[in-house]
C-alpha positions as CSV (number, residue, x, y, z in Angstrom):
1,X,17.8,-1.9,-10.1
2,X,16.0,-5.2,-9.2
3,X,12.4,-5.6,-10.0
4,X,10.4,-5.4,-7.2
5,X,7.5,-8.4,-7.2
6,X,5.1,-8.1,-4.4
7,X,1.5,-9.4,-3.8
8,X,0.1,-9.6,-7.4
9,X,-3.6,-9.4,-7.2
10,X,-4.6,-9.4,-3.3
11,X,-8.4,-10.7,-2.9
12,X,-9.3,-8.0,0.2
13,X,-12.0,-9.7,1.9
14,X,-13.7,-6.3,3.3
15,X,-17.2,-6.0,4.2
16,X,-18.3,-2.7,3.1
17,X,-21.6,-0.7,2.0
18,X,-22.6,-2.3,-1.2
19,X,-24.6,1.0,-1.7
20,X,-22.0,3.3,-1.4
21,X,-19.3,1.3,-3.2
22,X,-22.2,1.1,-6.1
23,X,-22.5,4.5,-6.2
24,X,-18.9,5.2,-5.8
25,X,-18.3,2.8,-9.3
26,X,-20.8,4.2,-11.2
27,X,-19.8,7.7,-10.1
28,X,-16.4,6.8,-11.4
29,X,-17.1,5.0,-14.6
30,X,-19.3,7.7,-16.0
31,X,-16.3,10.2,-15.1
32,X,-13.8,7.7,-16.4
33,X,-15.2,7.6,-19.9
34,X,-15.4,11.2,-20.2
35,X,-11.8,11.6,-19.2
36,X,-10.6,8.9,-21.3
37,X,-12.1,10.8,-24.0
38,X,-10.2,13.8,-23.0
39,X,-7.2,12.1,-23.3
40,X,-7.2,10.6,-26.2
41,X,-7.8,13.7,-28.0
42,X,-4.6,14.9,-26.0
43,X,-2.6,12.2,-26.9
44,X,-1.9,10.9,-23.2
45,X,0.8,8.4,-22.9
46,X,1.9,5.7,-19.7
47,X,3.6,8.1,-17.3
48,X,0.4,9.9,-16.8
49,X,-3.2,9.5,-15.1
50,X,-4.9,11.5,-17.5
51,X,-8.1,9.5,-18.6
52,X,-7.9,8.1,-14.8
53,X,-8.9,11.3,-13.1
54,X,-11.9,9.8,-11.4
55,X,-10.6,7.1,-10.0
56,X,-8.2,9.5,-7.5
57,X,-9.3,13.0,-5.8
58,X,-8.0,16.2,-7.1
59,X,-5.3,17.9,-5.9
60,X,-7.9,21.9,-6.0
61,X,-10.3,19.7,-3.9
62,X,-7.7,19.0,-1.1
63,X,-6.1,22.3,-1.2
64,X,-9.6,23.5,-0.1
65,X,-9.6,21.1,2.7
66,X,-9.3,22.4,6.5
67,X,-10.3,19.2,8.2
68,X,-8.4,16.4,9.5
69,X,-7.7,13.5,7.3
70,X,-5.9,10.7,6.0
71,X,-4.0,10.5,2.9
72,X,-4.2,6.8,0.5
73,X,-1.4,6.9,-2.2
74,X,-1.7,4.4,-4.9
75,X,1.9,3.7,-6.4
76,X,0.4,2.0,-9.2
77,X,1.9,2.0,-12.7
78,X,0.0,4.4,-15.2
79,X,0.3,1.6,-17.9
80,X,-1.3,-0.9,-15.6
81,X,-4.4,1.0,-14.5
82,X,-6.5,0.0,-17.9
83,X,-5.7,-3.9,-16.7
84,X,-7.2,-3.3,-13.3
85,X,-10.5,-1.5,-15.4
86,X,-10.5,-4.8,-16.9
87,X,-10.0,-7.1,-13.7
88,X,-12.8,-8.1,-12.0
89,X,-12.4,-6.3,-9.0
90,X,-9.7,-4.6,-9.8
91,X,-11.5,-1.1,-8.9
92,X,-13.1,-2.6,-5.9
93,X,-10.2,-2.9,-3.7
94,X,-9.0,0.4,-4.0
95,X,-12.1,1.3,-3.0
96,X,-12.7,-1.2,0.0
97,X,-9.1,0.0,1.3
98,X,-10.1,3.5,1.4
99,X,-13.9,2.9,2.9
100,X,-11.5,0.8,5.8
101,X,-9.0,3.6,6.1
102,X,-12.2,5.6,7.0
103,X,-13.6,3.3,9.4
104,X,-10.7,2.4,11.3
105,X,-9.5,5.8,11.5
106,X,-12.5,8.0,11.9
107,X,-11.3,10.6,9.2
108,X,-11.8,11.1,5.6
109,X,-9.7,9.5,3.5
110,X,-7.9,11.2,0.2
111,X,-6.6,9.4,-2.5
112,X,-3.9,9.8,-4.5
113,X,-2.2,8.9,-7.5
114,X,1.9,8.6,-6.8
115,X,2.1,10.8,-9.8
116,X,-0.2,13.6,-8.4
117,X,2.2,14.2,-5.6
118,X,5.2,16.4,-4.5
119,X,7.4,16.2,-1.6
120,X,5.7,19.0,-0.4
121,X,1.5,18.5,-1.1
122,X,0.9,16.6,1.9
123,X,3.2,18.5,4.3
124,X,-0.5,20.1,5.8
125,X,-1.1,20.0,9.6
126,X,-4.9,18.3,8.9
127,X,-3.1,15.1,7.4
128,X,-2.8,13.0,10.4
129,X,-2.0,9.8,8.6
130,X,-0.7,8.7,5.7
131,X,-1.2,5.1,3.8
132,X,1.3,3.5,0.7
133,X,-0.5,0.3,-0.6
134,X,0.9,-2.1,-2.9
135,X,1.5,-1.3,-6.9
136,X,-1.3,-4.1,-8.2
137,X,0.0,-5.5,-10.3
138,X,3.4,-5.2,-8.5
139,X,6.4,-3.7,-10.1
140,X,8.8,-0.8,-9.5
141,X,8.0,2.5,-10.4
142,X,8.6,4.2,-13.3
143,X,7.4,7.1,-13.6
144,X,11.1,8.4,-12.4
145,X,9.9,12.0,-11.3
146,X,7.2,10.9,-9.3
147,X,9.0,8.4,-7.9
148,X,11.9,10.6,-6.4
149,X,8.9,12.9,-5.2
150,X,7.6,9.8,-3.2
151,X,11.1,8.9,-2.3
152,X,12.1,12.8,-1.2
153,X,8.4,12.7,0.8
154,X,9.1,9.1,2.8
155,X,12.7,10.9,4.1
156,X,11.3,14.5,4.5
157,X,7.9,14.0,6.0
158,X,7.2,13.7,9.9
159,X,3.2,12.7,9.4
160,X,2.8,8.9,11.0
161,X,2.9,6.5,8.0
162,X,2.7,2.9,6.7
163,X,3.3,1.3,3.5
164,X,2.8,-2.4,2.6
165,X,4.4,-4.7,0.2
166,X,5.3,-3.5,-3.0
167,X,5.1,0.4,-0.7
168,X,7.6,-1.5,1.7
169,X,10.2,-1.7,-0.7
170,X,9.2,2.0,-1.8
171,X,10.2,2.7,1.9
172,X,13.4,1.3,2.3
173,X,14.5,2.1,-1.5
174,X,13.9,6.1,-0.3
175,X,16.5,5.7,1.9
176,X,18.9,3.8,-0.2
177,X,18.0,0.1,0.8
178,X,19.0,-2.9,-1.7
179,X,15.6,-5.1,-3.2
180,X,15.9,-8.0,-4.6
181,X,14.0,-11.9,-5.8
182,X,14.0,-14.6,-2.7
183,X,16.2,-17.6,-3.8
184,X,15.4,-20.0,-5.9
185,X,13.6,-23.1,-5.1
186,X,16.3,-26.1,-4.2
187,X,14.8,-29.2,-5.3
188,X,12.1,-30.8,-3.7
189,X,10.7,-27.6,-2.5
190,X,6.9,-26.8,-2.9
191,X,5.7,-23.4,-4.6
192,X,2.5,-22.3,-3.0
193,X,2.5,-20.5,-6.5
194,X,4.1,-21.9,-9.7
195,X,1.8,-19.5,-12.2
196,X,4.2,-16.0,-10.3
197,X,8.0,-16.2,-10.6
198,X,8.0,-20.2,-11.3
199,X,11.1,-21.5,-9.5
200,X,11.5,-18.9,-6.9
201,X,11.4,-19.1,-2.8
202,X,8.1,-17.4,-2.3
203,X,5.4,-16.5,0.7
204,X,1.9,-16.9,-0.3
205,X,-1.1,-17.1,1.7
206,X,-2.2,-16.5,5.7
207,X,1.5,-16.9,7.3
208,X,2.9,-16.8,10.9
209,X,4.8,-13.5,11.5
210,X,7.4,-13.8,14.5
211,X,7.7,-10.2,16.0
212,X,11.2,-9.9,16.7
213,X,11.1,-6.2,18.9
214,X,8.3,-4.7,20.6
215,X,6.7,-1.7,19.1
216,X,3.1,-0.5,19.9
217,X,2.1,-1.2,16.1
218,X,2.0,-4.7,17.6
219,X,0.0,-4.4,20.8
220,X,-2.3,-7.2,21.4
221,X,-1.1,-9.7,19.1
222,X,1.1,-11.7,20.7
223,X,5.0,-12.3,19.9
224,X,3.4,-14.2,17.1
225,X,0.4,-13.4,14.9
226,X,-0.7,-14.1,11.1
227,X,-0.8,-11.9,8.3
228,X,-1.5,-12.1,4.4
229,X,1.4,-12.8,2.3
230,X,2.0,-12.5,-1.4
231,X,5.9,-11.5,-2.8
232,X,8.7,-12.9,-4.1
233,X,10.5,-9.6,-3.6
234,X,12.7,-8.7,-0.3
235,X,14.7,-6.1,1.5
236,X,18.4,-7.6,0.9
237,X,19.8,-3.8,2.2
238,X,18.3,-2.7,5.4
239,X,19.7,1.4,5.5
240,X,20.9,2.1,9.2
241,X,17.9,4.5,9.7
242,X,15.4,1.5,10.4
243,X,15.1,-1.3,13.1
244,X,13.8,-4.9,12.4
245,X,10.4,-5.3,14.0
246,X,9.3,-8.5,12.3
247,X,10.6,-11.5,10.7
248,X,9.8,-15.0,9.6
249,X,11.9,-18.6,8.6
250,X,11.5,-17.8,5.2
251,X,12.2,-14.0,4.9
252,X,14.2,-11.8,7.7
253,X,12.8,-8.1,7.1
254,X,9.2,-8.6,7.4
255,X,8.3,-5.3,9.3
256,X,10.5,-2.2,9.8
257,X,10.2,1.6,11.5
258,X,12.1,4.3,11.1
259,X,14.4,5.2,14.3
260,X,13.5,8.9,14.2
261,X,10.0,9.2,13.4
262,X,6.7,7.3,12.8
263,X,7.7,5.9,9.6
264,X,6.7,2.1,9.1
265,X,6.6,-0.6,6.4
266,X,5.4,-4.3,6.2
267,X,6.2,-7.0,3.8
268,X,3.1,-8.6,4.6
269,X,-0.5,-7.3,3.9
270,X,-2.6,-6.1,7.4
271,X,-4.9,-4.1,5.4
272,X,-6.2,-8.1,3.4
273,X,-7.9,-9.4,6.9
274,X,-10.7,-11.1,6.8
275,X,-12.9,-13.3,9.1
276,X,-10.7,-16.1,10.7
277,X,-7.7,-13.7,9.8
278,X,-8.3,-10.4,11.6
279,X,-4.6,-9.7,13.4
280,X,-4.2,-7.1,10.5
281,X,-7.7,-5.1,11.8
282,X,-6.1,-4.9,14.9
283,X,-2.7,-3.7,13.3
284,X,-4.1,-1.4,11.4
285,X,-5.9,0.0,14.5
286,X,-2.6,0.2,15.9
287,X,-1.3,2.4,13.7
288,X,-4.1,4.5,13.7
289,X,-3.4,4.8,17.8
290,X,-0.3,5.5,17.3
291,X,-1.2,8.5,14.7
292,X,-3.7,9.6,17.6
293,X,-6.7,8.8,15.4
294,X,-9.3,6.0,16.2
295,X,-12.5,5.1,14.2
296,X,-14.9,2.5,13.9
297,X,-13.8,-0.6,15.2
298,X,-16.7,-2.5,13.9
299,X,-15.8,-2.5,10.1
């Protein structure tokens, strides 16, 4: 299979409690030594979380849970999470994504790691939304079990849900979709990027997005509106269970839904807005509409 190479390391402009998110970090750090203590005396390997634990709720916790709420899964490699430790922040955006999640959508927000999950964990009536960001860095799964979990829970579940970028492709892959790299650069072609995929046809940056159908995920913005991008990945495969929403010059499938059910993807990234940029807020909102959940409209 093709390597899927989305947004590499998206700067999410969020404005956010600095109090909160301090506490949140320090809460986690202190948890994260311990458990990467824990597992190195248990000889934990790539295809696991262990040492990680903090970073992601637990799975007891949520089982207890009896009120509504929305579910964040992080498809992020095992391997790759000490690199984001190491990034500076690299833990921050996980956490501004989920304190947005909450705002816009007026419940809590649980977060998981892919490899937590089974087809069946978040087939609950109180999870009203669910959320698949990005891999960062981006890459294709491989934690192979977890994967066909994900896979089995995009076809099998009926909850409203949205996955962006490098969860786009996770979308379309479920269903047997074809990814693959954008062209290569013919000569006398800028790249917005030389440093990611050097000689490769890539988006990068605020972009126009031409909506090609009308959907309510696109209410208020126009036929045209402007969204983060960051890939040099693409759906070459579209399966027949999905209708084109979006596109642009540069790359056709830009936004998808599911024909059946509440299922949608976006190559582009609504959840990076940011002032002068906000047609993702409003996206985002939405979707939350649309999974009869609203929140805080100020954040």
């Amino acid at each position: 299979m093709l390597s899927s190479r989305g947004h590499g390391d998206v700067h999410l402009a969020m404005r956010v409690e600095v109090g909160f998110l301090g506490r949140w970090l320090v809460s986690f750090l202190a948890l994260w030594v311990v458990a990467g203590s824990n597992a190195a005396e248990s000889g934990a390997d790539a295809n696991t979380i262990r040492g990680f634990e903090g970073l992601y709720d637990s799975l007891d916790r949520f089982a207890g849970e009896r009120s509504p709420c929305v579910v964040l899964i992080d498809p992020t490699d095992p391997s790759d999470l000490p690199k984001n430790l190491a990034t500076p922040g690299g833990l921050w955006r996980l956490a501004c994504l989920r304190s947005r999640i909450t705002a816009l959508s007026g419940l809590d927000c649980y977060c998981f790691h892919y490899t937590q999950l089974k087809r069946e964990t978040l087939d609950r009536p109180i999870v009203k939304a669910i959320v698949l960001r990005a891999p960062s860095p981006a890459g294709m799964l491989k934690c192979e079990a977890a994967r066909d979990e994900l896979w089995a829970l995009l076809r099998e579940s009926d909850v409203p849900t949205i996955a962006f970028c490098g969860g786009f492709h996770q979308v379309y892959l479920a269903f047997g979709g074809k990814c693959g790299d954008m062209r290569r650069l013919r000569p006398g072609e800028s790249d917005p990027n030389p440093k990611y995929a050097p000689g490769r046809l890539k988006e990068w940056g605020f972009c126009k997005i031409r909506a090609v159908k009308s959907d309510p995920l696109f209410e208020g913005l126009g036929e045209e509106f402007e969204m983060l991008e960051q890939h040099v990945s693409e759906c070459q495969a579209l399966p027949q269970e999905f209708e084109l929403l979006a596109s642009t010059d540069a790359c056709q499938v830009q936004a998808i839904k599911h024909k059946g059910k509440p299922l949608y993807a976006t190559q582009f990234h609504p959840e990076a807005y940011e002032e002068g940029h906000m047609d993702g807020k409003r996206l985002l909102q939405n979707f939350f509409k649309i999974a009869k959940v609203s929140g805080n409209i100020s954040r």
